[in-house]
C-alpha positions as CSV (number, residue, x, y, z in Angstrom):
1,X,-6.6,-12.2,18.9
2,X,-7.6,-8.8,19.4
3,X,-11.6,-8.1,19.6
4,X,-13.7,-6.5,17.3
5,X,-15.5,-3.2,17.7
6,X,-19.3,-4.5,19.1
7,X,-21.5,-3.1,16.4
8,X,-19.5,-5.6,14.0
9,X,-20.1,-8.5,15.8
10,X,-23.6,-10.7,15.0
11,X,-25.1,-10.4,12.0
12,X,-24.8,-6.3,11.1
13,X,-24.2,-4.4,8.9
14,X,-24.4,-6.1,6.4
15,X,-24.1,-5.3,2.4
16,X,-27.1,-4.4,0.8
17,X,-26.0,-4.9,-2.9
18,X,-23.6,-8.0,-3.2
19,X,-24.0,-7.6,-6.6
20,X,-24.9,-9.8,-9.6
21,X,-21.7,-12.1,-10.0
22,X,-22.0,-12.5,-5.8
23,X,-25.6,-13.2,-6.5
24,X,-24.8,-15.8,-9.2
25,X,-22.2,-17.7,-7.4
26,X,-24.5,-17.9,-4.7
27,X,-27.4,-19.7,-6.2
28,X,-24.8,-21.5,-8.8
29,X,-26.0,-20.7,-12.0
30,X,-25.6,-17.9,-14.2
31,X,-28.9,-14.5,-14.6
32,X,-28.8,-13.8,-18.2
33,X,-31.3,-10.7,-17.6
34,X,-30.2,-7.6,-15.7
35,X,-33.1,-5.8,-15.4
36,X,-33.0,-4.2,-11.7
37,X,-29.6,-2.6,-10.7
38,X,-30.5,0.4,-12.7
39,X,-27.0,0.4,-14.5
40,X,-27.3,2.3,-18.1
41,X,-27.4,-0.7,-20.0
42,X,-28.4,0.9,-23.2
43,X,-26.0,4.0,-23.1
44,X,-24.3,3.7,-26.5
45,X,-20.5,5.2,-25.3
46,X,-20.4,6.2,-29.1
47,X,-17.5,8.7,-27.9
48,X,-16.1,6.0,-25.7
49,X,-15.7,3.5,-28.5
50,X,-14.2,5.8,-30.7
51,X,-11.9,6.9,-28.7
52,X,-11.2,3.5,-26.6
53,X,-12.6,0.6,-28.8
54,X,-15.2,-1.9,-28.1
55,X,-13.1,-4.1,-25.7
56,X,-12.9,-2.0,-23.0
57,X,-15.9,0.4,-23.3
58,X,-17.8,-3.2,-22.6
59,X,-16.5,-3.1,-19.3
60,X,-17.7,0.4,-18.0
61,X,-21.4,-0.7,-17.9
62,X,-21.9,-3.1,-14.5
63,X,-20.6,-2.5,-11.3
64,X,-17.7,-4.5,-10.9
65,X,-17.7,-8.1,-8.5
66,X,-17.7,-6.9,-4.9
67,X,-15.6,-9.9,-4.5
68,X,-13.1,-9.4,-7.1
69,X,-13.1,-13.2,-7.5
70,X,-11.3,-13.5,-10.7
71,X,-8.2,-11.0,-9.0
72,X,-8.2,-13.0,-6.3
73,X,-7.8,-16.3,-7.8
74,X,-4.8,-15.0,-10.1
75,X,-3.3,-13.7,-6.6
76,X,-3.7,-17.5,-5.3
77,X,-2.6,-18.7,-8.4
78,X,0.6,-16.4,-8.4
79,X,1.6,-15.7,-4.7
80,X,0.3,-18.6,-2.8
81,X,-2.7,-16.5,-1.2
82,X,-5.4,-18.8,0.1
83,X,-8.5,-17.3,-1.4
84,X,-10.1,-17.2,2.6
85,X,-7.2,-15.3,3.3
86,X,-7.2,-12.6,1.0
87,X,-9.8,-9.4,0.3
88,X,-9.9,-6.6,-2.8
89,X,-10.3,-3.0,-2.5
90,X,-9.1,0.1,-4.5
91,X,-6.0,0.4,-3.4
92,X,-3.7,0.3,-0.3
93,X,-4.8,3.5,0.5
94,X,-8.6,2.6,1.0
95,X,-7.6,-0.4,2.2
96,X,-5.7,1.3,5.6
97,X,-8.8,3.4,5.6
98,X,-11.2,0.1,5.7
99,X,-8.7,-1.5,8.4
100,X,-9.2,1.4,10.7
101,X,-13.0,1.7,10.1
102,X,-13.1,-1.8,11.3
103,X,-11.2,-2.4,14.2
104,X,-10.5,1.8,15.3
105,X,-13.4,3.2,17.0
106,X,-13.3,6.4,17.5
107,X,-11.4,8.2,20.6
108,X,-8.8,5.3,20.6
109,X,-5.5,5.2,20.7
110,X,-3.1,3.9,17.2
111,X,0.7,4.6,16.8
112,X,3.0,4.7,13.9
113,X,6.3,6.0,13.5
114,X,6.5,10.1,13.1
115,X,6.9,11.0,9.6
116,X,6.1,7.5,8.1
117,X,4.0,7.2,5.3
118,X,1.2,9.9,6.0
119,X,-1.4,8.9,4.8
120,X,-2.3,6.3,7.5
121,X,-2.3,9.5,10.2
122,X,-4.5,11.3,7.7
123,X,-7.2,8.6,7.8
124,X,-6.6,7.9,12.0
125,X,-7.0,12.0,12.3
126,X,-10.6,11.4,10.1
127,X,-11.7,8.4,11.8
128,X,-11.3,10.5,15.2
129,X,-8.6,8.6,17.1
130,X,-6.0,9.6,19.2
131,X,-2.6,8.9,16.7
132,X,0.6,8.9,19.1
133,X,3.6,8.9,16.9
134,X,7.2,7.7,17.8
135,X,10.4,9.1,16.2
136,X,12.6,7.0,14.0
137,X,15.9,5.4,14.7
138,X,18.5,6.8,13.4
139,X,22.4,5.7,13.0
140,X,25.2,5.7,10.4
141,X,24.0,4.2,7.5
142,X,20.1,3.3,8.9
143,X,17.0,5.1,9.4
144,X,14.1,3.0,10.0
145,X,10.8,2.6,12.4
146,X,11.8,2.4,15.7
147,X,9.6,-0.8,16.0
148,X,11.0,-1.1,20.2
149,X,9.5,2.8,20.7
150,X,6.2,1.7,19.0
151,X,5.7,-1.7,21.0
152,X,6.1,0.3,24.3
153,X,4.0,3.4,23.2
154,X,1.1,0.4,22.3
155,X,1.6,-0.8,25.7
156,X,1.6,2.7,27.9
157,X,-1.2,3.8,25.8
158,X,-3.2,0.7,25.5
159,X,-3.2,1.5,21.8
160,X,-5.9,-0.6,19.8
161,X,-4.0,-0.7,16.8
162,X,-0.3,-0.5,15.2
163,X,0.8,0.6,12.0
164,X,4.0,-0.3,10.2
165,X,5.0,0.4,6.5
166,X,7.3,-2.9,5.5
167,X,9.5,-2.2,3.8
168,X,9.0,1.4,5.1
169,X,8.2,4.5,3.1
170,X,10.5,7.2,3.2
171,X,13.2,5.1,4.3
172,X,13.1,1.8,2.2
173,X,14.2,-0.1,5.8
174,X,12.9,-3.3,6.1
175,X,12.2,-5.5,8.7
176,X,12.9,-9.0,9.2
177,X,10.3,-11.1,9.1
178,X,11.2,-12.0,12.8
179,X,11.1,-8.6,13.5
180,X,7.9,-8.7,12.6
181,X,6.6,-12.0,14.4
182,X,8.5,-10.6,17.6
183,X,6.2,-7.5,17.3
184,X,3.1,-9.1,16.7
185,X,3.6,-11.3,20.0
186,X,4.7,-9.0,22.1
187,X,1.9,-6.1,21.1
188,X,-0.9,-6.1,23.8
189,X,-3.5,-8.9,23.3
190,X,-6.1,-6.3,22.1
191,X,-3.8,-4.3,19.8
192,X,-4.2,-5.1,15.7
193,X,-1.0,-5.0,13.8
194,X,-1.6,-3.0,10.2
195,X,1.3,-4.2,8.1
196,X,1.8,-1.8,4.9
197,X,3.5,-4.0,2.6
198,X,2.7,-2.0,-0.3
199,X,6.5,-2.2,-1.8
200,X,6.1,-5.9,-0.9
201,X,7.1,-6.8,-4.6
202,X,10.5,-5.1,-4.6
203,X,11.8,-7.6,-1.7
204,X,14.6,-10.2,-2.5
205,X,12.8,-12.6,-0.5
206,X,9.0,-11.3,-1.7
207,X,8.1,-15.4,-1.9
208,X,9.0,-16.8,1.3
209,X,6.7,-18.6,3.3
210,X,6.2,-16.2,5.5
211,X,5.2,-13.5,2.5
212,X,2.0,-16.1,2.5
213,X,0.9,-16.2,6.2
214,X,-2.2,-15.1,7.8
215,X,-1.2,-14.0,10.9
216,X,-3.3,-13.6,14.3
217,X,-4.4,-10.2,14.7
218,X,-2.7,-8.5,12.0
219,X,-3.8,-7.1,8.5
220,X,-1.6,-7.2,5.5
221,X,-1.8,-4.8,2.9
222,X,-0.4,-4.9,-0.5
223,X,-1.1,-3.0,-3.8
224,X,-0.7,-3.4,-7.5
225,X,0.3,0.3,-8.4
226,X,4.2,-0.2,-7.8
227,X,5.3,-3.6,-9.4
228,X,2.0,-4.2,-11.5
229,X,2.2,-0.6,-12.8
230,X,-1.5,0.0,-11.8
231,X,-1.7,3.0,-9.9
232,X,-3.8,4.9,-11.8
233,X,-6.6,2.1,-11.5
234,X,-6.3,2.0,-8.0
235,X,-6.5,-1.6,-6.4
236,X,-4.7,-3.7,-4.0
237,X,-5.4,-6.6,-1.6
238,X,-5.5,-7.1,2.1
239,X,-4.4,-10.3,3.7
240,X,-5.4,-11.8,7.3
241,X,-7.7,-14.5,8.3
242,X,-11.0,-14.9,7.6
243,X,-12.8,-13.6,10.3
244,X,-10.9,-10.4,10.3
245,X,-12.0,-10.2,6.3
246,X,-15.7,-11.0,7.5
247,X,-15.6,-8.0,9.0
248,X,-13.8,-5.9,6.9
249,X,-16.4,-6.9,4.2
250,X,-19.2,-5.5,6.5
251,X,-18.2,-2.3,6.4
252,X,-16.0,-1.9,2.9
253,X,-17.7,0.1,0.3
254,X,-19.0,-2.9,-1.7
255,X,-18.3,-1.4,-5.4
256,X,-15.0,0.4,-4.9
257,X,-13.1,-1.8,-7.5
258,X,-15.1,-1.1,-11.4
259,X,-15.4,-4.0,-13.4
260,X,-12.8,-2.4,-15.7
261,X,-10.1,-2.1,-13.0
262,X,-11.0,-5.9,-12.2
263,X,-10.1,-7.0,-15.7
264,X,-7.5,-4.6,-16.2
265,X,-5.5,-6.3,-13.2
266,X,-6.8,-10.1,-14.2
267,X,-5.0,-8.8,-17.5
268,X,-1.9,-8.0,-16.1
269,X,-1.4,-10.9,-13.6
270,X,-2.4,-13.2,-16.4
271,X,0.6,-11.8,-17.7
272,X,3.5,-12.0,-14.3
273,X,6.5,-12.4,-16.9
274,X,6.3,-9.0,-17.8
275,X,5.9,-7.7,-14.2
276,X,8.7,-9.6,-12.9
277,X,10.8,-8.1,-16.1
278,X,9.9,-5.5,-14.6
279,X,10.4,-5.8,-10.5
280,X,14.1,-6.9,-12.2
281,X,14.5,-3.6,-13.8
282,X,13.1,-1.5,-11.2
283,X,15.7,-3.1,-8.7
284,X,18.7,-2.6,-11.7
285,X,18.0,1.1,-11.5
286,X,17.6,1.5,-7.4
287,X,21.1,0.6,-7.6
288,X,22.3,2.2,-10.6
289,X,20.7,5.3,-8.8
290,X,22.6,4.5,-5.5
291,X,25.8,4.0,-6.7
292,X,25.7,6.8,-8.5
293,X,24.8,9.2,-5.7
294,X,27.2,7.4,-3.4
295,X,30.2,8.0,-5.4
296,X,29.3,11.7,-5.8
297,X,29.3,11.6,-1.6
298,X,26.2,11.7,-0.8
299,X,24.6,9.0,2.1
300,X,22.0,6.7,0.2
301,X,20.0,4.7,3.2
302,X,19.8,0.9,2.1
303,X,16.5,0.3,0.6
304,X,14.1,-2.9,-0.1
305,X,11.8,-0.7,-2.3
306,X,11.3,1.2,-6.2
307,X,13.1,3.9,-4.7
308,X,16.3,5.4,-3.1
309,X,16.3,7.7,0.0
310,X,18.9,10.5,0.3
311,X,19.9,11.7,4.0
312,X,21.1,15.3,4.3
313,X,22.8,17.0,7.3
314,X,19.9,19.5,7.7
315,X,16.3,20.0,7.0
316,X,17.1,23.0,5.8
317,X,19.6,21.9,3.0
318,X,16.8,19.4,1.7
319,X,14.1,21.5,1.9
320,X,16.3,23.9,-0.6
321,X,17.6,21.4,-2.7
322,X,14.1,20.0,-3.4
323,X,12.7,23.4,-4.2
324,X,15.4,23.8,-6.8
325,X,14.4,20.9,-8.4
326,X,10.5,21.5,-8.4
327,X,11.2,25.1,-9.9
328,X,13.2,23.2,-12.8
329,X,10.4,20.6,-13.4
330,X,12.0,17.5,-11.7
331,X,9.1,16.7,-8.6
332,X,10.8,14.3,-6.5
333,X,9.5,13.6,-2.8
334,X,10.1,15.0,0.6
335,X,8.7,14.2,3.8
336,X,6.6,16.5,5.6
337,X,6.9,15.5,8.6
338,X,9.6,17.5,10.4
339,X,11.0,14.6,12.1
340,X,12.6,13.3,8.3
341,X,12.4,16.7,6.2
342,X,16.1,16.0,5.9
343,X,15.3,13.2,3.9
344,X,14.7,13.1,-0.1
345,X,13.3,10.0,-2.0
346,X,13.6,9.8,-5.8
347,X,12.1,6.9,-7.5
348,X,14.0,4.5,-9.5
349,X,12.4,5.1,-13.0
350,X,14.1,5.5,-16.5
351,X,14.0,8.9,-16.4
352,X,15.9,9.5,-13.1
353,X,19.0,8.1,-15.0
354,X,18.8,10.4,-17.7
355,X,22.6,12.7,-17.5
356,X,21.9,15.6,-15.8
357,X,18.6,15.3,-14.6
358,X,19.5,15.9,-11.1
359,X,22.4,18.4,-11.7
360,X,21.3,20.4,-8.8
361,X,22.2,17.6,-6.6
362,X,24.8,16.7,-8.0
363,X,26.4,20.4,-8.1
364,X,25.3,20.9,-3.9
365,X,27.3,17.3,-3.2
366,X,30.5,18.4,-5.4
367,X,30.1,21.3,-2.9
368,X,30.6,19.7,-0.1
369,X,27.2,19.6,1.1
């Protein structure tokens, strides 16, 4: 198990403001009065309610449950997830920044593939650490995390942690779940494993045992913006064992998730018929979009996610194509990272399939290019 950064360990930090739910669950009965957070009880949100109605406007008042308890019940409920095992926060995002602000001090060494998704070397670069990035394999037909490269740049750089998008973002590879295990073991005993499993949902196998483990010295991430359709409310989950969640709750910013993001979610996993409709449609139209693009010649990489990824012969031919398409209105996504800018990833929503929405494309691959 690898250690924990020695200003964590003991009894500090330690959250000032649990909150009022924490506070009730703690003592096991319910306060009735809130007369000391300083929240703006009385404000009359007259321009909320008109515009939003009573049943949500009575949700912007108090600060939401730092413990997200009622998510995380539906998620144990749902998916299997041990409530000891599993932690809220706004977001994957945040929650790669929390994992790094608990187990990255600064000046050490992480490693992730070069041109994965960026946003985890954005928050290393922040947190002041030493990011050493490995290119990705590449061969007919694949394009994924060289995860070989990475377990020997942890080991010549005594790297404190690892991070791995699974599937992967641009790509859509994914990695066995032996893959995985084999990674995790052979890491140096003092190196964390962050597993982004943000398009976790769009996986055939997305309830397999292993989907539910707690693994040694590694932190899962997932999210509810791609199958739950709640991007916009930002919130996700991390999973790992409970010590490693102690300590991510000691330093996690203790109100991220409002009260009216909590119940927004609790709404829609009290609801997991229509978000599995949905997972079922998303996956219908990654391969509508494939198939389509591989008849017109173009290489589509294989993909476990809500989205396809198209591999050009140059940088340079991407770069074009996808400024052609932002000038006519149609934003799609390219890396930037140089190591994939010959790489385009369109997401597998309605409106990708509408005839002639990516004409451009299509008339550069009748071309021959």
């Amino acid at each position: 198990m690898p250690r924990f950064p020695d200003h964590l360990k003991g009894s500090g930090p330690s959250n000032p403001f649990p909150g009022i739910k924490v506070l009730e669950r703690r003592i096991g009965r319910e306060i009735p009065h809130r007369l000391g957070s300083n929240e703006g009880l009385d404000m009359p949100h007259r321009a909320l309610r008109e515009r939003f109605g009573d049943a949500m406007t009575e949700h912007v008042y108090c600060y939401g449950d730092a413990e997200a308890l009622g998510v995380r019940q539906r998620l144990a409920s749902l998916y299997g997830l041990p409530l000891e095992h599993t932690l809220v926060d706004a977001g994957a995002d945040s929650l790669i920044a929390l994992a790094l602000r608990t187990v990255a001090e600064p000046g050490c060494t992480v490693v992730s593939a070069s041109g994965t998704y960026p946003t985890f070397g954005y928050f290393a670069r922040g947190q002041n650490c030493h990011l050493v990035e490995r290119p990705y394999r590449e061969a007919p037909g694949l394009l994924t995390p060289d995860l070989e490269a990475l377990l020997a740049a942890a080991h010549e750089h005594r790297a404190r942690l690892v991070y791995v998008a699974n599937p992967d973002n641009p790509s859509g590879h994914l990695h066995g779940d032996d893959e995985i295990r084999r990674l995790r073991a052979e890491l140096p005993e003092d190196c964390w494993l962050l597993l982004d499993e943000a398009y976790h949902d769009f996986r055939d196998d997305a309830d397999s045992p292993f989907s539910r483990e707690a693994l040694p010295g590694v932190i899962r991430l997932r999210t509810l913006s791609k199958a739950h359709g709640l991007a916009g409310m930002r919130i996700g989950y991390a999973i790992a064992e409970p010590e490693t969640l102690a300590m991510m709750m000691k330093v996690r910013i203790h109100y991220a998730v409002s009260s009216l993001t909590q119940v927004i979610a609790e709404t829609v996993l009290d609801h997991h018929t229509e978000v599995e409709a949905h997972i079922r449609a998303v996956k219908a139209r990654r391969e509508r979009l494939a198939r389509h693009f591989r008849e017109l010649g173009a290489e589509v990489l294989p993909s476990a996610t809500n989205f396809i990824a198209l591999r050009f012969s140059s940088a340079e031919l991407a770069g074009r194509l996808n400024q052609e398409l932002l000038e006519a209105g149609r934003l799609i996504a390219r890396p930037a990272h140089p190591d994939l800018g010959h790489v385009l990833r369109i997401t597998a929503v309605e409106d990708a399939l509408v005839p002639g929405r990516f004409d451009i494309l299509e008339r550069a691959l009748a071309s021959g290019a």
